[in-house]
KEKE-3310 file (N, C-alpha, C; in steps of 0.2 Angstrom, whole numbers, plus 5000, padded with zeros to 4 digits):
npx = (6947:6949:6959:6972:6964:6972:6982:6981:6990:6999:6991:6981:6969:6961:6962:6954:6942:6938:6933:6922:6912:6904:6908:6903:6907:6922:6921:6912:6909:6916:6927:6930:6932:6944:6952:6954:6960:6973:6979:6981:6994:6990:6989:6976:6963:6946:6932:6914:6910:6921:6922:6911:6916:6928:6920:6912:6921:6926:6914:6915:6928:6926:6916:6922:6933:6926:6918:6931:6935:6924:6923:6916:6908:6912:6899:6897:6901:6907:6920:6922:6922:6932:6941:6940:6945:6959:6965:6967:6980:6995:7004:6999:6991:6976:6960:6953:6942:6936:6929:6939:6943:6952:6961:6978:6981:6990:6991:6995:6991:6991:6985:6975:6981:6970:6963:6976:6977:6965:6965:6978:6972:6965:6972:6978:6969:6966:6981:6978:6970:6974:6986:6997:6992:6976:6971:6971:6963:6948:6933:6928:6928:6918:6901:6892:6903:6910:6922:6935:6951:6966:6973:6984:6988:6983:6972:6967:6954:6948:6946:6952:6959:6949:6937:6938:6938:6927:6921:6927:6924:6908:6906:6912:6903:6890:6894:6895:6883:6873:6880:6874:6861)
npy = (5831:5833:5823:5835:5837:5832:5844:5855:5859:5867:5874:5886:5891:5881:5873:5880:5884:5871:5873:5871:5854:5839:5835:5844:5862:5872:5886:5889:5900:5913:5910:5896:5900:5907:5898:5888:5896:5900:5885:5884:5894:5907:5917:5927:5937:5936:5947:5946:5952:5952:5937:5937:5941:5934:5920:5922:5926:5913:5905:5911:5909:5893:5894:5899:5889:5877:5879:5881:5867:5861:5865:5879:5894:5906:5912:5930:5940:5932:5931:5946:5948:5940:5946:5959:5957:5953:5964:5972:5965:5970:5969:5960:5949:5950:5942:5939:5936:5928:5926:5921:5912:5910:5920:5931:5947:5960:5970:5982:5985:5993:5987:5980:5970:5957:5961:5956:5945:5940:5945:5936:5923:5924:5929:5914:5907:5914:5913:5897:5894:5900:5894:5880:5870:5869:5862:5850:5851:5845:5839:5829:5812:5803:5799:5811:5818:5835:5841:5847:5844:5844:5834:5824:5813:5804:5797:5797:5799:5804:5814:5811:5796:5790:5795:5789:5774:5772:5773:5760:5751:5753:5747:5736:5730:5730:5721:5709:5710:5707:5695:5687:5687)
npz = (5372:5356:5342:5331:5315:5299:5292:5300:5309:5302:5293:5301:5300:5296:5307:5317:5307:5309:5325:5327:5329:5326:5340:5348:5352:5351:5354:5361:5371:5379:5386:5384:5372:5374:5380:5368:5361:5368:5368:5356:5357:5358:5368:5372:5377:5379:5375:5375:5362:5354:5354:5346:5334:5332:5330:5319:5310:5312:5301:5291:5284:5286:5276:5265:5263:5262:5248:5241:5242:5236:5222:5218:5223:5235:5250:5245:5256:5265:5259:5259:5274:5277:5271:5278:5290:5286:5282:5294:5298:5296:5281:5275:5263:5253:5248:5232:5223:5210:5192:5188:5198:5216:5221:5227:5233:5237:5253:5264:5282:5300:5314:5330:5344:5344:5335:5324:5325:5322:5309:5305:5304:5293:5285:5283:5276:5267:5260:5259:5251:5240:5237:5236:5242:5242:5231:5238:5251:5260:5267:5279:5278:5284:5291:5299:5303:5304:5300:5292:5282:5275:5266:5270:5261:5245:5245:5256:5267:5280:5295:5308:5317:5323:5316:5306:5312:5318:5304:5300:5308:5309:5295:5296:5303:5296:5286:5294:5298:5287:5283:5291:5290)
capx = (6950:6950:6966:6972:6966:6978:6982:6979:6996:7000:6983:6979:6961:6958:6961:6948:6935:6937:6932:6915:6911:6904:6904:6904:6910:6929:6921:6906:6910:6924:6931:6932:6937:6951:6957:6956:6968:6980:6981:6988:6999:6988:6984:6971:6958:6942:6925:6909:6912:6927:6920:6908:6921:6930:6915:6909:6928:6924:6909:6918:6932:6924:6912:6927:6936:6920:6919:6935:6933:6918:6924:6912:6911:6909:6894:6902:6901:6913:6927:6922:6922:6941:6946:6943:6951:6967:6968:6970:6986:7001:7008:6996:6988:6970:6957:6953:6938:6931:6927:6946:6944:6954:6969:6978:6982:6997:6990:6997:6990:6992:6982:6975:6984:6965:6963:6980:6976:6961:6971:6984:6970:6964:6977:6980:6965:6968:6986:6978:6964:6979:6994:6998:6988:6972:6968:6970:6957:6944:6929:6929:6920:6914:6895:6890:6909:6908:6928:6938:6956:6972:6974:6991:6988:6979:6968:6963:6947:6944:6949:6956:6959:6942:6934:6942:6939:6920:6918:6929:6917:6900:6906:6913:6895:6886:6894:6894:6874:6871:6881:6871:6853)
capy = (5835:5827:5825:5838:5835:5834:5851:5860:5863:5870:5881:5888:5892:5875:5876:5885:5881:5864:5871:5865:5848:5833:5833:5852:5869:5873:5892:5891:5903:5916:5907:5893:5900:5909:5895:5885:5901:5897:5879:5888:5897:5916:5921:5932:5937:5937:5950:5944:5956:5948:5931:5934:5944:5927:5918:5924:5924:5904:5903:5913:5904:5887:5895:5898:5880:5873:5881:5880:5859:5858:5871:5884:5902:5904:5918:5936:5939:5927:5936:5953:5947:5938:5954:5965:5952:5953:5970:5971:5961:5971:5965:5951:5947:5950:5937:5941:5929:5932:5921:5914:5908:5914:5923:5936:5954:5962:5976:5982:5991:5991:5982:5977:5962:5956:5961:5955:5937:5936:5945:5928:5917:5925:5929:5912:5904:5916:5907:5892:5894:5901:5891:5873:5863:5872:5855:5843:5852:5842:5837:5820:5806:5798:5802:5817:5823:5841:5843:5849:5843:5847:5827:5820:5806:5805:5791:5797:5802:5806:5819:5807:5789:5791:5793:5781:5767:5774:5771:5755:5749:5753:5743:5729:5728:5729:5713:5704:5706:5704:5688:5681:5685)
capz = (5367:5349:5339:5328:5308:5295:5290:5307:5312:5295:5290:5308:5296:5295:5315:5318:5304:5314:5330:5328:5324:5329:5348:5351:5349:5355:5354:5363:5375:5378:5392:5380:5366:5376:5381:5362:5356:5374:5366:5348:5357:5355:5375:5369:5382:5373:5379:5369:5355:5352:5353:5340:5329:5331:5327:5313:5306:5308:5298:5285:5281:5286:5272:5258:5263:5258:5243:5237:5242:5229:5214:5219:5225:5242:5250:5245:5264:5267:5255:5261:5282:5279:5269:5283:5295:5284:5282:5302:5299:5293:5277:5272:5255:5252:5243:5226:5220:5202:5188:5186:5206:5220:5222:5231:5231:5243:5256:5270:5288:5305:5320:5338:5345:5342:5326:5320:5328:5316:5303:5304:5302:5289:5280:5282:5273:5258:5259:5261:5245:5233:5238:5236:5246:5239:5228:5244:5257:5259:5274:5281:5276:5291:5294:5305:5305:5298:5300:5285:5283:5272:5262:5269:5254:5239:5249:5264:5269:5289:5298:5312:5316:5326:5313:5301:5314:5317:5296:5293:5312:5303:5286:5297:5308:5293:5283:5300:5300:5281:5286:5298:5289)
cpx = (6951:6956:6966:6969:6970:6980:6983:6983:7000:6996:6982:6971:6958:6956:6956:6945:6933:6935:6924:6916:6908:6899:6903:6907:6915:6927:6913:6903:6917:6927:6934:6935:6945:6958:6959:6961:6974:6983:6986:6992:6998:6985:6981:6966:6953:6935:6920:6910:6917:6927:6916:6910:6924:6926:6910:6913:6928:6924:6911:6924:6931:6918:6918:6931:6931:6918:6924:6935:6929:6918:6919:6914:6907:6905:6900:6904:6905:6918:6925:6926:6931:6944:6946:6946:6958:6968:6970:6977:6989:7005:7005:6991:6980:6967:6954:6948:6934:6931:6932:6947:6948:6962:6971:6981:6985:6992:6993:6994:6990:6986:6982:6977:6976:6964:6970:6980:6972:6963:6976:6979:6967:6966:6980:6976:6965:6974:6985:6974:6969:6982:6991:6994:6980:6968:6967:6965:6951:6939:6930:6925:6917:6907:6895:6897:6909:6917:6932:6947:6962:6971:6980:6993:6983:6972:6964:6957:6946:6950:6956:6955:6952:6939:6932:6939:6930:6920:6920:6924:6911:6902:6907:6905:6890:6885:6893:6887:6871:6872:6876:6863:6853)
cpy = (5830:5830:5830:5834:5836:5839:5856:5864:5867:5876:5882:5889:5887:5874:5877:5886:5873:5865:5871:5860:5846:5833:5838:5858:5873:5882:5895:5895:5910:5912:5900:5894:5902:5903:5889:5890:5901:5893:5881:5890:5907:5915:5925:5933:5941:5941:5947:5949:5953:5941:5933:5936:5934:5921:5917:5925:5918:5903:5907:5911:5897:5888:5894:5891:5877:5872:5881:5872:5857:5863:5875:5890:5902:5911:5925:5939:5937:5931:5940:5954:5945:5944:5960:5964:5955:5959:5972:5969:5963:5965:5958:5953:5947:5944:5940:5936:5931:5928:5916:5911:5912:5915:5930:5942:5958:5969:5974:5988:5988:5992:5983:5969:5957:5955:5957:5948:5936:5938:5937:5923:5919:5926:5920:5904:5908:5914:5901:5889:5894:5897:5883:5866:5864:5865:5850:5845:5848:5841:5831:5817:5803:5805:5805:5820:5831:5844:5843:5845:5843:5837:5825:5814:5806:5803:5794:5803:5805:5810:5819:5799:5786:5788:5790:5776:5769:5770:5762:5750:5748:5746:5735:5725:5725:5723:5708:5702:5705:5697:5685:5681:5682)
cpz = (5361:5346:5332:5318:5303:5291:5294:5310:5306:5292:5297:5305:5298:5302:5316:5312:5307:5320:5331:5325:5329:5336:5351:5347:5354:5357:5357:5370:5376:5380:5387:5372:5366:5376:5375:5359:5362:5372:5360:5350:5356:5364:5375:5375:5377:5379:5373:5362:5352:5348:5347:5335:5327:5330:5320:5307:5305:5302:5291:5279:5281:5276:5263:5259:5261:5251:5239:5237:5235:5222:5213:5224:5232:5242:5249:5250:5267:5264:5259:5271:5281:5276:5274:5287:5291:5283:5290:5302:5293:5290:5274:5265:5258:5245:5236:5223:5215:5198:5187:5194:5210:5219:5225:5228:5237:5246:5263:5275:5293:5311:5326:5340:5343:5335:5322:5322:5322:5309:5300:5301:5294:5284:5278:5277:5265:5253:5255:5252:5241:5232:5235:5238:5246:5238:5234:5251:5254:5267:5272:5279:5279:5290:5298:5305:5301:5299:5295:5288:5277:5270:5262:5261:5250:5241:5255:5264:5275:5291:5303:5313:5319:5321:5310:5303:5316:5309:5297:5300:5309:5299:5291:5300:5303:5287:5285:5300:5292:5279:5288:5295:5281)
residu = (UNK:UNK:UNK:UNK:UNK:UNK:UNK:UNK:UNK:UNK:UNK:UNK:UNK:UNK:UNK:UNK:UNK:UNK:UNK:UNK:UNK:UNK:UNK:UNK:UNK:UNK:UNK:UNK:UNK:UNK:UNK:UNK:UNK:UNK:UNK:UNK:UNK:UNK:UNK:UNK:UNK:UNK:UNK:UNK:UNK:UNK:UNK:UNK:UNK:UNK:UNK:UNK:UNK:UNK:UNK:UNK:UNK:UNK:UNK:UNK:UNK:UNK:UNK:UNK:UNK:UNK:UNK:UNK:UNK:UNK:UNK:UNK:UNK:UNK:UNK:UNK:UNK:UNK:UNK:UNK:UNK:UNK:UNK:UNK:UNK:UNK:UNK:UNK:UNK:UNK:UNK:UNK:UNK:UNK:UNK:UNK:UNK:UNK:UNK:UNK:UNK:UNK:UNK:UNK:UNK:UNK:UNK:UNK:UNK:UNK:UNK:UNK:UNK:UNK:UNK:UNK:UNK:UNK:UNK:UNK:UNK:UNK:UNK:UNK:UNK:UNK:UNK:UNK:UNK:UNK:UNK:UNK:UNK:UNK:UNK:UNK:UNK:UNK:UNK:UNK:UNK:UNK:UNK:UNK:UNK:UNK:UNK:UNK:UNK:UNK:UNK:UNK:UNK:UNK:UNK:UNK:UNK:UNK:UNK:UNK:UNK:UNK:UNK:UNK:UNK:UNK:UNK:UNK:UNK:UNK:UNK:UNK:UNK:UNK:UNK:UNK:UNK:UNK:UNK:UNK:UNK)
# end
């Protein structure tokens, strides 16, 4: 299991736009996705329908985190898949993305424990895009990593120390042999 990125335990979106990366896919399976949502703390038992429902909520909010990262608009697809996510989830705010950028708009209806799970995350990337920590999302900079992360410090690049120690490895390997030839 790789360590949480910075942001993780605060954006749950982020969470789960992180469970692919790297060295796999935390949802490549029901069974394994059940038990990535047992670790969050959501006991959810997942049928394939479900899994790709939660799947394809991923690839949606992985798609707007990316988007709002590079000061562009994410596919209209993505809004529309997390807006009906969040309408599942009593009381949560809807995405609103139009030429002044994203923002939210209050609706509320009622839910399957199912739906109000992807609802949370959902709601929690429209959160995540509007709110405060919007400017600090960011992907890692280490090669091959494709995991996003919230910006503890101004500075920081990697998702995790892995990563970090993978980059600052490379640089050191690569002075060591420019040394020697």
């Amino acid at each position: 299991m790789i360590e949480d990125a910075p942001g993780e335990a605060d954006h749950p979106a982020v969470a789960l736009a992180n469970t692919r990366h790297r060295t796999g896919d935390e949802l490549a399976d029901a069974d394994a996705a059940a038990g990535w949502l047992r670790r969050r703390g959501h006991p959810v038992r997942l049928d394939e329908a479900a899994l790709a429902r939660l799947v394809a909520l991923r690839g949606a909010v992985r798609d707007m985190l990316l988007a709002a990262g590079t000061g562009t608009a994410p596919a209209p697809d993505a809004v529309t898949l997390v807006n009906e996510a969040v309408r599942a989830a009593p009381g949560a705010d809807l995405l609103v993305w139009d030429a002044d950028g994203p923002r939210s708009r209050h609706e509320s209806a009622a839910g399957s424990p199912l739906a109000d799970l992807l609802g949370a995350f959902a709601a929690d990337a429209v959160a995540l895009l509007v709110g405060p920590d919007s400017d600090r999302l960011a992907e890692c900079g280490a090669p091959g990593c494709v995991r996003l992360l919230v910006r503890t410090h101004g500075r920081r690049q990697w998702c995790s120390t892995r990563c970090g120690d993978r980059v600052r490895a490379a640089r050191h390997y690569a002075r060591t042999r420019d040394a020697a030839t």
